[in-house]
ROVEX-800129 format. One record per residue: x negated, y, z negated of N, C-alpha, C, CB in turn; residue in one letter. Coordinates in steps of 0.02 Angstrom, whole numbers, padded with zeros to 5 digits, always signed. Glycine has a CB too. Layout:
! ROVEX-800129
XYZXYZXYZXYZA/...
This chain:
! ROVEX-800129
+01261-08090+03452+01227-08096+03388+01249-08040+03342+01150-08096+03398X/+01271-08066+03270+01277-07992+03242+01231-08007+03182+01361-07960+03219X/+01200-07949+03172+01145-07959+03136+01182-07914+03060+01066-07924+03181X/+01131-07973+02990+01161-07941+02916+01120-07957+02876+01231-07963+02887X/+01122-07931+02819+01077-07930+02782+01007-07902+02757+01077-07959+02789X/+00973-07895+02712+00908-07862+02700+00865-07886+02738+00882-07866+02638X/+00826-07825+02769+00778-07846+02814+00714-07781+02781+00811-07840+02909X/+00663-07783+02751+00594-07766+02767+00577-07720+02818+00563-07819+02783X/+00571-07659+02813+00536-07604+02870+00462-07610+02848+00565-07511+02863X/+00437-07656+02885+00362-07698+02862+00325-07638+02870+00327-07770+02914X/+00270-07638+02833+00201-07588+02838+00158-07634+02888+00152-07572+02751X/+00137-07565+02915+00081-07614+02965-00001-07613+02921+00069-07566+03063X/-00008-07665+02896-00092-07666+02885-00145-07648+02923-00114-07720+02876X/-00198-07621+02902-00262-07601+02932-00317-07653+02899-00279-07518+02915X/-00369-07668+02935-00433-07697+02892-00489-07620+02876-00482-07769+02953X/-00542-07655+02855-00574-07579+02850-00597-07527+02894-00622-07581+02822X/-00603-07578+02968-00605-07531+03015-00572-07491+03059-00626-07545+03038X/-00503-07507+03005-00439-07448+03038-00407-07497+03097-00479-07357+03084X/-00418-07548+03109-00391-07602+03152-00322-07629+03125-00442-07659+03156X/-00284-07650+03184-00238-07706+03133-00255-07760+03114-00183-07729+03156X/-00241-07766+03058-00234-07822+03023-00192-07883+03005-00242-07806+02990X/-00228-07931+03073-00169-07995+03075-00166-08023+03035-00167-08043+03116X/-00226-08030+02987-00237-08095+02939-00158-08081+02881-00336-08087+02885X/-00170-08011+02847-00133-07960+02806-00044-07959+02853-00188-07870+02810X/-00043-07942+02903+00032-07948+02909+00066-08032+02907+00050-07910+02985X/+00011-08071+02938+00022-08147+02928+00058-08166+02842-00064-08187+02940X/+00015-08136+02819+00040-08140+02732+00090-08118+02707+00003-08111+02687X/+00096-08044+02734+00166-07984+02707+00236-08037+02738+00164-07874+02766X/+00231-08045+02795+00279-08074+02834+00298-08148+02802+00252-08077+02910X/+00248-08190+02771+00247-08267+02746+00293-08238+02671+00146-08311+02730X/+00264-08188+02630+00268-08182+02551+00369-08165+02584+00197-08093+02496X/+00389-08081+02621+00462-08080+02635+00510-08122+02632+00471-08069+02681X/+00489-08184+02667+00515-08219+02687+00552-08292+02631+00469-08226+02736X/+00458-08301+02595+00494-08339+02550+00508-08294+02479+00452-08408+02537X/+00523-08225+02485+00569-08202+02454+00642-08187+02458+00549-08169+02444X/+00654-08223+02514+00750-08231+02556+00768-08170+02582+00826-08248+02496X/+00724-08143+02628+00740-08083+02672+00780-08112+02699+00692-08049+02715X/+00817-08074+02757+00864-08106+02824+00815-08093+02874+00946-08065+02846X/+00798-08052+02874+00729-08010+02932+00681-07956+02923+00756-07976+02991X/+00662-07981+02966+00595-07902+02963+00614-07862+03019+00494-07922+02979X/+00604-07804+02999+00602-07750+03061+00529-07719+03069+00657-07685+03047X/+00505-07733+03126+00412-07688+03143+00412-07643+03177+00350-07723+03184X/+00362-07603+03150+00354-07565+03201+00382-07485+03187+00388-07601+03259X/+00435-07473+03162+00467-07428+03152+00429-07361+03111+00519-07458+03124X/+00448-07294+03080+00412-07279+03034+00387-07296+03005+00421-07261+03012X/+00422-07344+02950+00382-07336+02885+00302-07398+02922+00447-07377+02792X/+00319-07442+02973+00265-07481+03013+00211-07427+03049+00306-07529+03076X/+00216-07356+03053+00189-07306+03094+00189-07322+03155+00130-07288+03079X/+00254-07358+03183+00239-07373+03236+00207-07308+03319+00304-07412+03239X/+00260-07273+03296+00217-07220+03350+00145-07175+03348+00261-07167+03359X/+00104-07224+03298+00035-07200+03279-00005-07274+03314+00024-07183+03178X/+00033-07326+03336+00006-07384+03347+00002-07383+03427+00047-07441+03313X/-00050-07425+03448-00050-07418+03523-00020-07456+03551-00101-07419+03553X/+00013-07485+03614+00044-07532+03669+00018-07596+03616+00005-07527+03767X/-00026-07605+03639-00070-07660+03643-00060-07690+03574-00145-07640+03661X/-00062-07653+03508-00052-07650+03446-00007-07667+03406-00058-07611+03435X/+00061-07647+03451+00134-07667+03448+00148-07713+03466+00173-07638+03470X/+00121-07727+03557+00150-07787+03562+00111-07860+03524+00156-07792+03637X/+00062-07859+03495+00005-07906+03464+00056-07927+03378-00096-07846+03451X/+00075-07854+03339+00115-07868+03289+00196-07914+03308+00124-07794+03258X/+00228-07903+03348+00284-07919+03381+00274-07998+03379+00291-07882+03454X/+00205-08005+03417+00184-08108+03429+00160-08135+03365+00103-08134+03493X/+00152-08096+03326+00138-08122+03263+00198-08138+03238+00103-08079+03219X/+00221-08088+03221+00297-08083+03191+00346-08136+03208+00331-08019+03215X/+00337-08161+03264+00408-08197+03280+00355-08299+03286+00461-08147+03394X/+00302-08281+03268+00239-08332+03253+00276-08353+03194+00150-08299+03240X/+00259-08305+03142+00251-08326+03072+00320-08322+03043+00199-08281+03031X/+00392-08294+03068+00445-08303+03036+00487-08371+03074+00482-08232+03035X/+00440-08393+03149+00460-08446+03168+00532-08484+03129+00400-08479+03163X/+00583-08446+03181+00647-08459+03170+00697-08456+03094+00643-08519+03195X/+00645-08438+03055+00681-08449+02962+00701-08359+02951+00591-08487+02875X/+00693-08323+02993+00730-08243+02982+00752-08211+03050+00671-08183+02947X/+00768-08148+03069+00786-08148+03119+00717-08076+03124+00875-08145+03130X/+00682-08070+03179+00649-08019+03194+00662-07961+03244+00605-08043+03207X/+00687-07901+03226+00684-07848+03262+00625-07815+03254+00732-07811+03251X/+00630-07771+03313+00557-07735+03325+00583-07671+03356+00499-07779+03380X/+00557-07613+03345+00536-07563+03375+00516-07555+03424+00509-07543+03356X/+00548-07526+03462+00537-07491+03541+00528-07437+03558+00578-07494+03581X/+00524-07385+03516+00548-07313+03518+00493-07288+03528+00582-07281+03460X/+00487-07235+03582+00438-07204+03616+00443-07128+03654+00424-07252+03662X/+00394-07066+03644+00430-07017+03675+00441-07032+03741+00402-06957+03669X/+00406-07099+03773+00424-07100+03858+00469-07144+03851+00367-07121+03919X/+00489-07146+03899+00582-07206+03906+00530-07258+03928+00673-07185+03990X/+00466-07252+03963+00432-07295+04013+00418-07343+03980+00375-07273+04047X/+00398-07315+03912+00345-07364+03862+00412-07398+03819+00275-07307+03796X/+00467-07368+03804+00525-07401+03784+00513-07470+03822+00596-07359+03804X/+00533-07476+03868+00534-07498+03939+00486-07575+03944+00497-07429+03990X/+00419-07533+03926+00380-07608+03903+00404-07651+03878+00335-07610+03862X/+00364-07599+03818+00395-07641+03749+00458-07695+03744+00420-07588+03701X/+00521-07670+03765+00557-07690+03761+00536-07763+03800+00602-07647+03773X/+00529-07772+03850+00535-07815+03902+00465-07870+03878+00530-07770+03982X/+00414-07857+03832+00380-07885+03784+00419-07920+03741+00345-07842+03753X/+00439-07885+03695+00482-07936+03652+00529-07973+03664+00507-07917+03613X/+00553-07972+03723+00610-08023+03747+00545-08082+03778+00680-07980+03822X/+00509-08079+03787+00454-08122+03813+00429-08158+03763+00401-08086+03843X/+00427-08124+03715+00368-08165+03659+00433-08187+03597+00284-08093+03616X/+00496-08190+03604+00537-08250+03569+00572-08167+03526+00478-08335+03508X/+00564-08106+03534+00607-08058+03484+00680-08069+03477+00602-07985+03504X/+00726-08066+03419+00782-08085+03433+00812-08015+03436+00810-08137+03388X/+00798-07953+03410+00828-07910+03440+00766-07843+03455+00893-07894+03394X/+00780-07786+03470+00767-07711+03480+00779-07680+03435+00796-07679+03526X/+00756-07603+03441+00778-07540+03393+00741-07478+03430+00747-07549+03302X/+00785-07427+03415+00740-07364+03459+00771-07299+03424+00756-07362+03560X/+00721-07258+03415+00754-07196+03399+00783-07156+03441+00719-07161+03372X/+00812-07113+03461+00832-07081+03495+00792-07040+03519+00872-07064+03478X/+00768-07019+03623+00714-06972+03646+00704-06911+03583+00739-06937+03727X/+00656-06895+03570+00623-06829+03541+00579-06777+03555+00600-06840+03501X/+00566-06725+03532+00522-06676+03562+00552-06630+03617+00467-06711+03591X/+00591-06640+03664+00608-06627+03730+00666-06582+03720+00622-06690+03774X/+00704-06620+03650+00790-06572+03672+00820-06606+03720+00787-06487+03708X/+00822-06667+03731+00863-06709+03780+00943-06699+03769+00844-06789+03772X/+00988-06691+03802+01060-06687+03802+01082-06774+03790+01090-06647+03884X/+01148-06787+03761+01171-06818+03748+01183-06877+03787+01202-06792+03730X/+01203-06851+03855+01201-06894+03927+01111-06916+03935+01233-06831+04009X/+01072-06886+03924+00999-06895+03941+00981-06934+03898+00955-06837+03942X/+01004-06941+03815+00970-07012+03773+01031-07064+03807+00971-07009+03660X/+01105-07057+03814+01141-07092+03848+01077-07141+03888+01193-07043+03893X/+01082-07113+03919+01023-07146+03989+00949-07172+03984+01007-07086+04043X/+00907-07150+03921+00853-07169+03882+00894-07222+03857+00817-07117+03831X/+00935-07245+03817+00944-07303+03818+00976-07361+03847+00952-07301+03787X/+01000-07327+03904+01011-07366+03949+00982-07400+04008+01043-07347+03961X/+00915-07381+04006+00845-07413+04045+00836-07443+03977+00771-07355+04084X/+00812-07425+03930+00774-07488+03891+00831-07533+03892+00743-07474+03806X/+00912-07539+03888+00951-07612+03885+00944-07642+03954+01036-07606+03866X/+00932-07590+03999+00927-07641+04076+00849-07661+04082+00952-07591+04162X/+00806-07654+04029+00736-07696+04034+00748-07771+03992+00665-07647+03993X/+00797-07789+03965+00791-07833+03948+00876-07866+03903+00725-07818+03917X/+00866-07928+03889+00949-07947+03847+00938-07946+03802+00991-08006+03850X/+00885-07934+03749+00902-07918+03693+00973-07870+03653+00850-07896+03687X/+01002-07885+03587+01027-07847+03569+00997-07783+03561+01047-07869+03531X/+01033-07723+03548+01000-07669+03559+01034-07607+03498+01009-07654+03643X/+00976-07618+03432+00980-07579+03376+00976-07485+03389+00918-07610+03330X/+01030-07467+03373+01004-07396+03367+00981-07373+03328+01033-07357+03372X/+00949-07300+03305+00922-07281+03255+00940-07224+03251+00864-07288+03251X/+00966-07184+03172+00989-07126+03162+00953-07096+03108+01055-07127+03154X/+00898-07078+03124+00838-07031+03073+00826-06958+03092+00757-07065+03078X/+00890-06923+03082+00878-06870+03089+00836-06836+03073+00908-06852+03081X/+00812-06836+02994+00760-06793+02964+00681-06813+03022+00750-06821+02863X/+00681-06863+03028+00626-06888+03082+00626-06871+03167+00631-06965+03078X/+00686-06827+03186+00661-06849+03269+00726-06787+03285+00675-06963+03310X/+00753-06751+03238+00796-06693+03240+00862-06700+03297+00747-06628+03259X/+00884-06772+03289+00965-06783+03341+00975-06818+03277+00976-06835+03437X/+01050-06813+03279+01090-06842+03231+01139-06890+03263+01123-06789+03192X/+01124-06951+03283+01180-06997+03290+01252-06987+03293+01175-07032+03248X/+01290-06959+03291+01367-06943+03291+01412-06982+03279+01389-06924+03340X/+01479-07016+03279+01513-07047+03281+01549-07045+03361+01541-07037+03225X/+01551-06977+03386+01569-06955+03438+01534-06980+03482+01572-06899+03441X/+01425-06985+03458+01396-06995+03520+01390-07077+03501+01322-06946+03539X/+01387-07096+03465+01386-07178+03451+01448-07207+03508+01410-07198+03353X/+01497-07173+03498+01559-07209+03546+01548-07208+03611+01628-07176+03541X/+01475-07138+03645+01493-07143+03706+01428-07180+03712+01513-07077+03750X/+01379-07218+03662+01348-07261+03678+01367-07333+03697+01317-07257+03641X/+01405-07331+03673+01436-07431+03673+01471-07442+03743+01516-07457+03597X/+01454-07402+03791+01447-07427+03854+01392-07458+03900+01463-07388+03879X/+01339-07462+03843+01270-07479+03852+01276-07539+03830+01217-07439+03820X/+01282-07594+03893+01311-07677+03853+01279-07708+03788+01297-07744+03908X/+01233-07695+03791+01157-07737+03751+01166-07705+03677+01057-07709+03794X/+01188-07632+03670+01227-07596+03603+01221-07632+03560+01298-07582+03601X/+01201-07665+03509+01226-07706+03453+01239-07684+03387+01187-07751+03444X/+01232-07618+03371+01226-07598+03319+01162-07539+03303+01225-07655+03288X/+01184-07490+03238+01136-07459+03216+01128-07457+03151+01136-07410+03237X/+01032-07438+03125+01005-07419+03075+01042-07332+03063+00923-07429+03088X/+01056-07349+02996+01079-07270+02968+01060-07227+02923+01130-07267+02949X/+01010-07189+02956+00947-07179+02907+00950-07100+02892+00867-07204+02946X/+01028-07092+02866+01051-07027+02825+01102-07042+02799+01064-06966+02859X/+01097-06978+02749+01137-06957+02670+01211-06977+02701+01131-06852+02637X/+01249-06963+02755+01286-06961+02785+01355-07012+02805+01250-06948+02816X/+01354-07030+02736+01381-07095+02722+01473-07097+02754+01371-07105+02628X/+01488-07043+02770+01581-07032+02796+01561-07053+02877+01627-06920+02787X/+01511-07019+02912+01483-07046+02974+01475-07120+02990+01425-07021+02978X/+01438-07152+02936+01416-07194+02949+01497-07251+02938+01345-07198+02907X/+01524-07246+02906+01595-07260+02893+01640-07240+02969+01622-07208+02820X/+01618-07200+03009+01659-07188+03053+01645-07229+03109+01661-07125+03066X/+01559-07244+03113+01536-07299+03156+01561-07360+03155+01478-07310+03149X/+01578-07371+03078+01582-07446+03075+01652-07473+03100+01569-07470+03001X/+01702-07406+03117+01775-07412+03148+01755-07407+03196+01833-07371+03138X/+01708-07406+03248+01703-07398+03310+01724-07474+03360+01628-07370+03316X/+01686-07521+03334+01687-07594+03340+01676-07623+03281+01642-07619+03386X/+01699-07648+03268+01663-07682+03183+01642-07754+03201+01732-07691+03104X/+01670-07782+03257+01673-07854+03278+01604-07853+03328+01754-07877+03320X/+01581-07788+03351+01501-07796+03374+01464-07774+03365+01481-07794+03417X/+01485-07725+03307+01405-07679+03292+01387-07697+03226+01408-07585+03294X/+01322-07722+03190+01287-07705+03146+01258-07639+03134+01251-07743+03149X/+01305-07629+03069+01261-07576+03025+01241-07554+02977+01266-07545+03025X/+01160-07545+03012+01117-07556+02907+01097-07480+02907+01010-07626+02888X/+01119-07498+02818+01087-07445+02771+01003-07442+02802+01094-07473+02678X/+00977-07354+02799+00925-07335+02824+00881-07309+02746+00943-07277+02887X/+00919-07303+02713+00892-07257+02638+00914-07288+02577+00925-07176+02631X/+00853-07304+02561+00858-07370+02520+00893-07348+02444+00771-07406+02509X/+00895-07272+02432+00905-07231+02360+00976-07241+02370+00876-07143+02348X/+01014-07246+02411+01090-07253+02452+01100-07315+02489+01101-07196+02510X/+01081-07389+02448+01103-07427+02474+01160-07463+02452+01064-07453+02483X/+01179-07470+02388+01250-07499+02362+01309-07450+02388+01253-07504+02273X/+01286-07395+02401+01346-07345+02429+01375-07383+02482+01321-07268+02460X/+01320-07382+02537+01329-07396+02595+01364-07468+02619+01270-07386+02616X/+01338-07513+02561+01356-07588+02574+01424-07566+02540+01302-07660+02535X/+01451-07556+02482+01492-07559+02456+01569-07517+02512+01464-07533+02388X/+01531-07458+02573+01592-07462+02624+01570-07472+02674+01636-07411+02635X/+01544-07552+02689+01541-07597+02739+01505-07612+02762+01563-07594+02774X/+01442-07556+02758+01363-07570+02788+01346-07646+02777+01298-07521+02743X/+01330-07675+02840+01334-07750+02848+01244-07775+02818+01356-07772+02949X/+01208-07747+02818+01144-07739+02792+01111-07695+02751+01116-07737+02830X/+01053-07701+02772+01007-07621+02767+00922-07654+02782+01015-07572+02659X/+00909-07601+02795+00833-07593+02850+00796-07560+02793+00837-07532+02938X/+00737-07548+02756+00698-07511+02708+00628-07516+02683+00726-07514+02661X/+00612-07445+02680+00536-07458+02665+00519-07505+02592+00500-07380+02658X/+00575-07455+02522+00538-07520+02486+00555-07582+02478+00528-07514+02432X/+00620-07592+02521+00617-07681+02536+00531-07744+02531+00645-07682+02635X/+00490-07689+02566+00430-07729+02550+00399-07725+02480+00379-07711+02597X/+00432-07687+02432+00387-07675+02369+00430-07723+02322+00380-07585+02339X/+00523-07732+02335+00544-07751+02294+00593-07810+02328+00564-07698+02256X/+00559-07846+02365+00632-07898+02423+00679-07933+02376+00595-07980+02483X/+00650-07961+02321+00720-07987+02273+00745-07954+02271+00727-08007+02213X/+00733-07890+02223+00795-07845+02204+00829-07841+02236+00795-07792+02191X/+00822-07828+02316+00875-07797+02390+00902-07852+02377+00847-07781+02484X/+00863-07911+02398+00916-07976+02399+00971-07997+02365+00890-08024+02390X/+00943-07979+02299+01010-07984+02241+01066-07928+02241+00980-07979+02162X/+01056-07887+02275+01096-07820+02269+01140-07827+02343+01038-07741+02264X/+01111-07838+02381+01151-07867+02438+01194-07935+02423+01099-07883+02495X/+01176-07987+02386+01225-08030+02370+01272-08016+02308+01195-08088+02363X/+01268-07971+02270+01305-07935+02227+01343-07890+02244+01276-07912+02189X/+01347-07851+02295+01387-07821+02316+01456-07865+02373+01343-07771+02342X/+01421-07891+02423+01438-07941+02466+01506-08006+02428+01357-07976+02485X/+01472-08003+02348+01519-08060+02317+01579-08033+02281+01480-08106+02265X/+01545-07954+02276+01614-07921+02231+01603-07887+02157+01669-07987+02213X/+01529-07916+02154+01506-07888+02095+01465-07825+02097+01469-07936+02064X/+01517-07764+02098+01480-07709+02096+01420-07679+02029+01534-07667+02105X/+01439-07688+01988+01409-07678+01906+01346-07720+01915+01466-07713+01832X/+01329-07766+01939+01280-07781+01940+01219-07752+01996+01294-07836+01938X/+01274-07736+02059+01218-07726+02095+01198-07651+02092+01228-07750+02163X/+01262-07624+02035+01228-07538+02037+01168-07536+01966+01313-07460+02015X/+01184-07594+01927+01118-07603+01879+01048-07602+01923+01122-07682+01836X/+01047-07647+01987+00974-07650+02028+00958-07580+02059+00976-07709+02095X/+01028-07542+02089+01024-07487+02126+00974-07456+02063+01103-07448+02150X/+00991-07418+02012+01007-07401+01971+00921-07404+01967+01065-07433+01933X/+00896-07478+01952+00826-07476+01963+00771-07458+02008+00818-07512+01958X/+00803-07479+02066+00776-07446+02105+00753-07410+02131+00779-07445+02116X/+00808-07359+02118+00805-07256+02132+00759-07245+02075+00897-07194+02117X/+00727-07276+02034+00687-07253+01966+00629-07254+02016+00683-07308+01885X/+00610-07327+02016+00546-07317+02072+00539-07268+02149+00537-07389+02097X/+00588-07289+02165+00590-07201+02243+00584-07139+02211+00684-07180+02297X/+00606-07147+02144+00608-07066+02134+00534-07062+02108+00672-07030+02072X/+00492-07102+02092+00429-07106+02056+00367-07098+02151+00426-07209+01992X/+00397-07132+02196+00354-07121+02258+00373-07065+02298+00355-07179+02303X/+00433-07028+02278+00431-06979+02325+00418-06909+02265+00509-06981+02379X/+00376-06896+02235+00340-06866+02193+00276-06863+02262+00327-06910+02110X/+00245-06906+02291+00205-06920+02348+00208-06925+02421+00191-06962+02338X/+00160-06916+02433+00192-06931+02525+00180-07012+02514+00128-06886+02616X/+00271-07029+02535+00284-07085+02509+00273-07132+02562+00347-07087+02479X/+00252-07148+02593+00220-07201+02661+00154-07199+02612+00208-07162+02768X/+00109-07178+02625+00036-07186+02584+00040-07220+02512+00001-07108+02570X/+00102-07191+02473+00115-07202+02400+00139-07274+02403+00171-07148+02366X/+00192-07293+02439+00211-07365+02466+00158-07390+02452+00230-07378+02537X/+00118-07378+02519+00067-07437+02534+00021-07438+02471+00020-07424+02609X/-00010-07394+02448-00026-07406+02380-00003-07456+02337-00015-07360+02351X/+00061-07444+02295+00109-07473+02264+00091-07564+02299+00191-07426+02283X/+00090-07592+02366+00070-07636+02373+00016-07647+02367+00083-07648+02405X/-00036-07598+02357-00085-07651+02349-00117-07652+02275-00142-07642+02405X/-00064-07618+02241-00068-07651+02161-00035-07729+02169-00012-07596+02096X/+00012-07742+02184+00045-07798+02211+00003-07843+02225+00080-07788+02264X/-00072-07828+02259-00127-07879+02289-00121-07897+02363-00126-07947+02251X/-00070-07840+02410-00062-07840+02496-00102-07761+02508+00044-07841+02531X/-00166-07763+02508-00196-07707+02538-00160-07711+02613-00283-07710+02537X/-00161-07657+02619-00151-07630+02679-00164-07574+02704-00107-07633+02689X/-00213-07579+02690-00275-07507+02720-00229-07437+02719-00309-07520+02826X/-00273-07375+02728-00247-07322+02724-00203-07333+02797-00299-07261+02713X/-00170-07250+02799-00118-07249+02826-00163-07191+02896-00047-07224+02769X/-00148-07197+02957-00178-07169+03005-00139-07098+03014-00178-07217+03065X/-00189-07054+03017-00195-06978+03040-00139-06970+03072-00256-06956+03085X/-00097-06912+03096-00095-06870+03032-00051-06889+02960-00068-06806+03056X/-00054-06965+02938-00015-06979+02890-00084-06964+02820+00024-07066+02906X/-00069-06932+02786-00107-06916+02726-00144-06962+02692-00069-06892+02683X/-00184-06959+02638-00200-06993+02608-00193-06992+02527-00246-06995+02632X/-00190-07038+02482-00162-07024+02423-00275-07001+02386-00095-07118+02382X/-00270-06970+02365-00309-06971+02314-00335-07002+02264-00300-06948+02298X/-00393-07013+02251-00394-07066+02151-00364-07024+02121-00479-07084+02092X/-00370-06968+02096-00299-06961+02047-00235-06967+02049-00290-06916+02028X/-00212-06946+02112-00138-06957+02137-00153-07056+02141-00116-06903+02237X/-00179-07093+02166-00172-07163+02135-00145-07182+02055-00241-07190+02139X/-00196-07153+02022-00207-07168+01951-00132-07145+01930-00277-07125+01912X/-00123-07102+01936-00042-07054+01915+00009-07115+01936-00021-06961+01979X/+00009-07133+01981+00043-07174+02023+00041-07217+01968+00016-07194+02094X/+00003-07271+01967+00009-07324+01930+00027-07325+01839-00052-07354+01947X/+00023-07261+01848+00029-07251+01751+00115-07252+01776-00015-07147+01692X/+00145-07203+01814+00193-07191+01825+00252-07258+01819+00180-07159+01881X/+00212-07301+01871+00266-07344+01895+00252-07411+01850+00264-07355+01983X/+00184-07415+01800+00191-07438+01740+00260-07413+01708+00131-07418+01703X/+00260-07355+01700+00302-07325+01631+00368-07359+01633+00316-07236+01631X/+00388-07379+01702+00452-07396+01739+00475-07470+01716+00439-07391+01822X/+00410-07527+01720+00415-07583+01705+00390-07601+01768+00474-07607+01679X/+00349-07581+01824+00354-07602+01877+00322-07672+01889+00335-07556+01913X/+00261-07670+01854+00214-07738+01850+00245-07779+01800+00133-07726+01828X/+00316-07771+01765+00325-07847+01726+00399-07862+01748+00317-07846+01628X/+00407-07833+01813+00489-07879+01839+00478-07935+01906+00560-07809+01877X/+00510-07971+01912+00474-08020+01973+00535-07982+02012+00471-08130+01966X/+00497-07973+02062+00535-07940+02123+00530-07986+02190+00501-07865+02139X/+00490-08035+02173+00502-08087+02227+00439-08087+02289+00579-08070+02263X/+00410-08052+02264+00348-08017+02297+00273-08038+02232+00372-07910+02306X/
């Protein structure tokens, strides 16, 4: 399988009692979709997935592959500080219909290169899924390599990685590694025509959920040859990121949706909370932008 195209780093909804919220991802996941995503990815950061429990993950996962029922492709998040819970998980979503994985690389520990080697090589022997890597350095302090990417792809299940840094000559070096089996998506959505424009076969992103046309059109604008157009969307885009990361931008996101009319409850401890004034600011802000009079497909 090689996986392409814009895919959604879905927010996970809460109801008011800090629960998940199936009714609310049932919807986020329905609205993506018939805005011409290729897929969703759950679970991951911008999903809080490592604030979510077993039970929590695997419940979003059966939804997910419920409600995109065969019309996108669904990856999910596996990434865990134990390899054990990798391990589950993983072997969950190959159960409940996932078409692929994703995992960050072990954290906290200082694991050696041979030691995530081997963290991901129990989660590919829990299951046949394809098997997404993840390179978020600023998030989990290992940096993906080109060096260590190569001595990953002895890990059969390998399919590709999320590239979720500035690091765009790297990510160019991956894509010479195999090009004929690895997918690889843009991780940073302010740097996504870069990335597509030398070869990035996708991209994975938080505000994919605020703006899925735009990605969509910018991914088929680049893809067709028409750069000028899709650096006009870039172009828009980075107006609004640069307007949410003024904020702790996970909280500011989810906000931003639920001007949109997709509450999705606050964001769980220790992820911050936005304020009524930091709201109010917000919305004058991303007024000023045009944000509430472009159809974004959402």
């Amino acid at each position: 399988m090689h996986l392409k195209g814009i895919y959604p780093a879905l927010f996970t909804p809460y109801d008011e009692s800090g629960s998940l919220s199936e009714k609310m991802l049932r919807r986020i996941i329905a609205a993506q979709v018939a805005a011409g995503v290729d897929g969703i990815y759950l679970c991951g950061g911008t999903g809080e997935g490592l604030l979510l429990t077993a039970a929590e993950r695997k419940r979003a996962a059966e939804i997910a592959v419920q409600e995109a029922n065969g019309r996108v492709k669904v990856v999910v998040h596996v990434g865990s500080i134990a390899t054990g819970d990798c391990v589950e998980l993983a072997r969950h979503a190959e159960q409940v219909g996932v078409d692929a994985i994703s995992s960050v690389p072990p954290f906290y520990y200082g694991v050696s290169v041979d030691g995530i080697r081997q963290h991901y090589a129990q989660i590919a022997a829990a299951c046949k899924l394809p098997l997404i890597l993840y390179n978020i350095p600023t998030a989990v302090s290992v940096t993906v390599t080109p060096d260590m990417m190569a001595r990953f792809l002895d890990v059969p299940t390998v399919r590709g990685i999320k590239f979720s840094s500035y690091h765009l000559f790297h990510m160019w070096q991956i894509l010479q590694l195999d090009s004929g089996r690895l997918s690889v998506f843009s991780g940073n959505d302010e740097v996504m025509l870069g990335a597509l424009a030398m070869g990035a076969h996708g991209a994975i992103g938080l505000t994919v959920n605020l703006m899925p046309g735009l990605y969509r059109d910018l991914y088929r604008n680049v893809t067709s040859g028409d750069l000028a157009a899709g650096r006009c969307l870039q172009d828009y885009a980075n107006q609004v990121i640069a307007i949410l990361l003024r904020y702790p931008v996970i909280p500011a996101a989810k906000e931003a949706m639920r001007f949109k009319g997709y509450d999705c409850g606050a964001c769980r401890p220790p992820l911050e909370q936005l304020t009524a004034d930091q709201s109010a600011r917000l919305a004058a802000e991303l007024r000023e932008v045009g944000f509430w009079d472009r159809d974004f497909g959402l």
